[in-house]
C-alpha positions, 0 to 999 in steps of 0.5 A, a space after each residue: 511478343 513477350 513470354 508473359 503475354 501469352 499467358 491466361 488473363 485469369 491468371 492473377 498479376 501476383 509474384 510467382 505467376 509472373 516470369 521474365 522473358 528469356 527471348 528479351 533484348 532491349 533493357 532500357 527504361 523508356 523516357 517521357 521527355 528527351 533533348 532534342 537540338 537544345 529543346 526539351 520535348 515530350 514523347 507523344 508517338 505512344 499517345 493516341 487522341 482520338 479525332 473529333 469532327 465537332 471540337 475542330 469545328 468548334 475551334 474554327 467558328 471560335 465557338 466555346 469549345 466543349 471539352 467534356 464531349 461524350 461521357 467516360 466509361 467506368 471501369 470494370 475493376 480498378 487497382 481497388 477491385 470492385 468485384 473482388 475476386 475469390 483468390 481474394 474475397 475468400 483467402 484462407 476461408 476454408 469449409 469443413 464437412 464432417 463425414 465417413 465412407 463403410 468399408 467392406 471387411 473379408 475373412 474376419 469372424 468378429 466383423 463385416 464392414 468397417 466405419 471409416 470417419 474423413 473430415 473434408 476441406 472445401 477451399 473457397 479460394 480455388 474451389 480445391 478439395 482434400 480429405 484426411 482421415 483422423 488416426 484411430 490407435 490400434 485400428 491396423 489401417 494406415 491413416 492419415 491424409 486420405 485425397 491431396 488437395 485439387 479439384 475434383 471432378 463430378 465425373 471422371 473425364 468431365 471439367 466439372 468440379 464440385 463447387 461449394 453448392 454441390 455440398 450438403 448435409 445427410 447427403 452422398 458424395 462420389 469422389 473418385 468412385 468412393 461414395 462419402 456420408 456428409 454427416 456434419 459440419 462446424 459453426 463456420 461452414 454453416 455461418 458461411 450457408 446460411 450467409 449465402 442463402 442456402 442453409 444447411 439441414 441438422 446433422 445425423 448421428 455418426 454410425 457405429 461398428 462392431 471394432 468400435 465397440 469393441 476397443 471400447 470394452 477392451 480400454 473399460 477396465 477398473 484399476 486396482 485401488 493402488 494403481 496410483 501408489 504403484 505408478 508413483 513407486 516406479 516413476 521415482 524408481 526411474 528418476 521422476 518426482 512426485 506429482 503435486 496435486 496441491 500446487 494450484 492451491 499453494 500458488 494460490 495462497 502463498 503467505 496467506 495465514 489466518 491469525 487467532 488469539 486463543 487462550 487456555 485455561 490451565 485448571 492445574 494446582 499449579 496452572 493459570 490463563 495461557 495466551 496464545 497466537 494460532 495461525 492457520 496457513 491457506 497454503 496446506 492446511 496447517 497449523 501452529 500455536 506460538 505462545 504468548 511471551 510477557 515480561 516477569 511472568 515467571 515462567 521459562 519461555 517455551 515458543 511453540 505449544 504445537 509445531 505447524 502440522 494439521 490439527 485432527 479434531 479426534 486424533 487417533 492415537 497409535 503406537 506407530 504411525 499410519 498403522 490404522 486406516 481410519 481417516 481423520 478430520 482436521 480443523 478447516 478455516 470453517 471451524 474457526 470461527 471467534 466465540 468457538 472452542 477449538 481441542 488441540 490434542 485434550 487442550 480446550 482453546 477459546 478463540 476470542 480475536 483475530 487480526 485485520 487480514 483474518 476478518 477481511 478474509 472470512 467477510 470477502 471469501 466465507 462471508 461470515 463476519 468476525 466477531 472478538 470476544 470480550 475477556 475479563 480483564 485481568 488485574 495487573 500485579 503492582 510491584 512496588 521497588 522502592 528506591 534506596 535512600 540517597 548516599 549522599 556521593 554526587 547528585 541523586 542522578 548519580 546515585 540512581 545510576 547504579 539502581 537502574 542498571 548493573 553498569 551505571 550510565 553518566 546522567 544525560 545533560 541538557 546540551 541545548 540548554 547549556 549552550 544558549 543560557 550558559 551566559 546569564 547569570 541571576 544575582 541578587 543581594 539576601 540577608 539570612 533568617 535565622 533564629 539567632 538575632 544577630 545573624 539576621 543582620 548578615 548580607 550575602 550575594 546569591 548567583 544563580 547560573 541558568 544554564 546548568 540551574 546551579 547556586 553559588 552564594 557569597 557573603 559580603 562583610 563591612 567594617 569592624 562587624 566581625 563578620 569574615 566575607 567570602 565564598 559561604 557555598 561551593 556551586 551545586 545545584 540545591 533542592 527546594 524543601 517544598 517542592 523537593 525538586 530542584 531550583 529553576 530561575 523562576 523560584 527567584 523572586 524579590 522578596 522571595 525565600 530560598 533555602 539552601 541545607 539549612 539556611 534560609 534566604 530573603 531576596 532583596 534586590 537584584 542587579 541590573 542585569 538581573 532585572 532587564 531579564 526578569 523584563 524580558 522574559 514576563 512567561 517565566 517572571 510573571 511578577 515583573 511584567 508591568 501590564 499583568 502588575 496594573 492589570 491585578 491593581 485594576 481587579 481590586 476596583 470590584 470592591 468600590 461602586 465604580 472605577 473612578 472611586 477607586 482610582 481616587 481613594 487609591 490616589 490619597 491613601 498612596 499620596 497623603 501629603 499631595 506631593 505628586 510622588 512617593 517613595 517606596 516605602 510610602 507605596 509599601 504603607 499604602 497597599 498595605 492600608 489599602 489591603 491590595 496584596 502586591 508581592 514586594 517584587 510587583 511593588 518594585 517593578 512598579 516603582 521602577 516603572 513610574 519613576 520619571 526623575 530616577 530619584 526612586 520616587 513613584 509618579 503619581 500622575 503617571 500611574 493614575 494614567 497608565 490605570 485608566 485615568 483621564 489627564 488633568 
């Protein structure tokens, strides 16, 4: 017989019940099948079938065999305990009953008996008890746990115990000759009762003794009003800090800073309107008043009107700090309110805006809404710094380098310009105007360079004029007298007028390169895009009672002879005779275009059908 089998089933199969057996022998692991002559084979000798009579005779008369004969018992308890056991169903389910035992007290004037208050642990998981005494400071009675943890039995030499049942409120217990007062219990112990169906009575109040009352008159004493500074003193005396009682508040609001603009008027021979930014930290309740700084204001910058302190309401002023005793009243967030006056030491701020956070605060937390006041604007003083003449050094950029700052800067180029027009070059042949007659007749070459909008200008000579040829203008950029900027390739225009100093240029024709980008560009060069030039001839139709009287008078003042085409000075005459106002370069973008043969003669035809008339 094994060790463990003499042990109580009640007992629960958990580690530390069980124990190996000392007296055992054999330890092989038992086997289910074995090898026996070659044959694998089942152990049957630790199966036991039970005999039954009706399956044998079912067998023999080959009658269906009823293999579901009789029924199964079911378990009491399976290895998913039906029934839990209270080891289980109560595992750290604990009742706890609030009580007190009187004590007799001898020999002592002052006091007769004693109230000794216990708490007493019901274990439901085994039904064991302890009771422990709570420490009383200064009661001169060794406290603590007062019964260990075990059964208790109703009686001594009996096995009954207390069960749970037994335990009820505004009742005696008897613990070992020690008669306890139940006088209350927590929320879980009477939860657990009423749970059950047993539930348990209100509580009483706990009694009172003479040594209570006592100790209590004895701890009831009013500090001295500089307790509190005297504790402070000898705690940093021994090496302590201060406490900080405004530590929750500054964790709280750590960079919170309400922002106000105030302004002070200065009623001085000598004052104006002072702008200012008051901003009130949450942290610690402090202040401070920045000045607002603006450019040629005349006065020498002073940052700070009032460094971050608390700002009194009534400052109370001394010779030396802290010799009055009078508590003064500072500015709270309550106080500054958009509209209000706030007095900073005899200086009356109006506070007329605040910033975003400030308004989201005072709506979120105070729930006020802030409301900015409006100022008169004030006018703004108008400098005037005129600007000296041009010196004639250089371009005008150069010269105003040195009035815009002490070290003149070069004048910024356009590089992206520079690069992508540097190759094109605008070439067209003027005569002079001039008053003196003889110098109309003179021809020159005027280069316009778009990537750097420069000038330069040529003049041919023929023979035997007595007109010498050659460079007549160094390359520069030159000014339009009109417009006094400087010339863009758009201001070259055939039959246009250009002036360089004092001499004055018409444009008469132009080279072919010159011409195929005039095409090409028809934003720049409105006046050579040939659909803009035939939609301003179809505009002068408004004038006629219909469009087809206009394409028909056009035709015969153009073409007077019928030749079927024109020359340019023909379709000059015409548009003039006609009153339509062409430029002379529409007239010679039209002329190219409809000139079919290149003998530079204009196509009738062809410009009746490109303005709109039906082919013949």
């Amino acid at each position: 017989m094994s060790l463990n089998s003499q042990f109580p089933k009640q007992v629960p199969f958990l580690p530390g019940h069980v124990f190996s057996d000392p007296f055992k022998e054999n330890h092989h692991k038992t086997q289910q099948f074995s090898h026996i002559n070659g044959t694998v084979q089942e152990k049957t000798n630790f199966i036991h079938e039970e005999f039954d009579p009706n399956l044998m005779d079912s067998m023999k008369f080959n009658a269906p065999p009823n293999l579901t004969y009789g029924s199964r018992q079911p378990p009491e308890n399976d290895y998913i305990p039906r029934i839990q056991p209270p080891w289980l169903k109560y595992d750290r389910a604990v009742l706890r009953f609030f009580g007190y035992f009187q004590e007799s007290v001898v020999e002592n004037p002052n006091e007769n008996f004693r109230i000794r208050k216990v708490i007493i642990y019901y274990y439901l998981s085994d039904g064991t008890i302890h009771v422990t005494e709570p420490r009383v400071p200064n009661a001169g009675i060794p406290q603590g746990l007062f019964i260990k943890r075990q059964k208790i039995p109703k009686k001594l030499g009996k096995n009954d115990f207390y069960q749970w049942e037994d335990i009820q409120l505004c009742s005696n217990i008897n613990f070992y000759e020690r008669v306890f007062r139940i006088q209350d219990c927590d929320t879980y112990t009477r939860e657990f009762y009423e749970y059950m169906g047993k539930p348990l009575t209100l509580p009483e109040q706990m009694p009172r003794d003479n040594f209570e009352n006592i100790r209590e008159t004895k701890e009831l004493k009013i500090n001295p009003p500089d307790t509190k500074e005297y504790k402070e003193y000898f705690e940093v005396k021994l090496g302590g800090g201060h406490p900080n009682g405004g530590l929750n508040k500054y964790l709280q609001n750590d960079r919170k800073v309400l922002s106000f603009d105030v302004i002070w008027d200065d009623a001085s021979i000598e004052g104006q309107l002072n702008y200012y930014t008051l901003n009130y930290y949450l942290a610690d309740d402090t202040c401070e008043v920045k000045e607002v700084r603006k450019q040629n204001s005349g006065k020498d910058p002073y940052p700070l009107m009032l460094r971050r302190q608390k700002i009194p309401k009534t400052p109370i002023l001394t010779h030396y700090p802290g010799m009055t005793l009078k508590k003064e009243e500072f500015y709270s967030p309550q106080d500054l309110i958009c509209g209000n006056t706030v007095k900073i030491y005899g200086r009356e701020c109006f506070i007329y805006g605040c910033d975003d956070f400030t308004k989201e605060y005072y709506l979120n937390v105070l729930g006020i809404q802030q409301k900015p006041a409006t100022l008169k604007q004030e006018r703004g003083k108008k400098v005037y710094q005129p600007v000296p003449p041009y010196n004639g050094y250089g371009y005008e950029e150069d010269s105003l380098g040195s009035v815009y700052s002490l070290q003149p800067k070069p004048p910024k180029k356009d590089v992206r310009k520079n690069f992508t027009q540097d190759q094109f070059i605008l070439r067209f042949e003027a005569r002079q105007i001039s008053e003196v007659r003889e110098e109309n007749s003179r021809r020159f070459i005027i280069s316009f360079y778009c990537g750097d909008d420069t000038v330069q200008v040529y003049q041919t000579s023929e023979r035997n004029s007595g007109i010498w040829g050659g460079k007549f203008q160094e390359r520069s950029r030159q000014k339009n007298p009109l417009t006094n900027d400087y010339y863009t390739e758009k201001d070259f225009q055939l039959g246009g007028i250009v002036q360089f100093n004092v001499y004055k240029f018409q444009l008469m024709r132009a080279d072919e390169f010159t011409i195929n980008y005039m095409r090409q560009k028809p934003d720049v060069f409105k006046e050579a895009d040939i659909s803009q030039i035939i939609a301003k001839l179809r505009l002068f139709a408004d004038g006629y009672p219909n469009f087809d009287t206009f394409l028909l008078d056009l035709m015969k003042k153009l073409d007077k002879q019928l030749k079927g085409y024109i020359d340019f000075e023909e379709l000059s005459q015409g548009l003039l005779e006609l009153g339509f106002n062409l430029t002379l370069q529409e007239q010679y973008f039209l002329m190219r275009e409809f000139d079919r043969n290149g003998e530079w003669k204009l196509c009738m035809q062809s410009l009746w059908e490109s303005l709109g008339g039906k082919r013949a």
